[in-house]
N, C-alpha and C positions, 0 to 999 in steps of 0.2 A: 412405428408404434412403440419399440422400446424406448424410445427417447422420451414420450409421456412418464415415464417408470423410474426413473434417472433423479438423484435427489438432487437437489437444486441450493445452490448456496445462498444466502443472505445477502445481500452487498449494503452495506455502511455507507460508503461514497469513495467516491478516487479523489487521492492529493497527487497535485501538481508539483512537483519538483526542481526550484527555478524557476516559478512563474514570474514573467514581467521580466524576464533577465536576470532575476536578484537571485542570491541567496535566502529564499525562505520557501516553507510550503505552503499551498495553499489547499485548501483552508489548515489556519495552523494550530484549531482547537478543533475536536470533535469527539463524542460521544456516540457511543456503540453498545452492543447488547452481546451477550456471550453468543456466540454460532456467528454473527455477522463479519462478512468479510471486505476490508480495507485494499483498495488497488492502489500502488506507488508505481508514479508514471516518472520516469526522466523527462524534463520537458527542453527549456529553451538551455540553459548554463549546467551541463555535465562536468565533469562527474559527480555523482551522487552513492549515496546507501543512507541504509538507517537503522540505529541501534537505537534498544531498548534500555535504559539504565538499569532493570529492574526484571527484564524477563529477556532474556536474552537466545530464549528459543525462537520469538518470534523477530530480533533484528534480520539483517540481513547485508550481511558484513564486504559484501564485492562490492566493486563500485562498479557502477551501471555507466556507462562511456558514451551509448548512442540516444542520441532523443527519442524520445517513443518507447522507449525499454521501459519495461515494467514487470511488477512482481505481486503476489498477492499473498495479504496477512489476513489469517483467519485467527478471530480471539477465540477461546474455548474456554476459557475460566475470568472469573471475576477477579 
C-alpha cells in the first residue's frame, strides 16, 4: 500500500546513445516540461556522457563504458 503514496516522476522519453552504431542520440531534438524526466541509455557505440552547455547541474560528466548503462535527468526550471 505504501507504494500507492510514493510520488511518481514524469518521464519525457529515453535517448539512445549510439543508436544504429553512429555517434548520435536518438531522438536528437525533444521538448520537456519543468518536473519531467529524461533517461540516457548507453546503447550500441560506448563510451558516452552528456554535458549541458548552459546548465551544467544537470550534465553528467563520467562516461558510461557498458551498454545499457543509463542515468536520469530531471528538468526543474525552465
Amino acid at each position: 500500500m505504501a507504494v500507492m503514496f510514493m510520488p511518481r516522476m514524469a518521464y519525457a522519453a529515453e535517448i539512445q546513445m549510439g543508436s544504429g552504431g553512429m555517434l548520435v542520440f536518438e531522438p536528437c531534438e525533444l521538448t520537456v516540461d519543468v518536473g519531467e524526466t529524461v533517461t540516457f541509455i548507453n546503447n550500441e557505440l560506448p563510451p558516452h556522457n552528456v554535458m549541458f552547455a548552459d546548465y551544467q547541474e544537470l550534465s553528467h560528466g563520467d562516461l558510461m563504458f557498458s551498454a545499457g548503462e543509463s542515468f536520469d535527468v530531471t528538468f526543474e526550471k525552465v
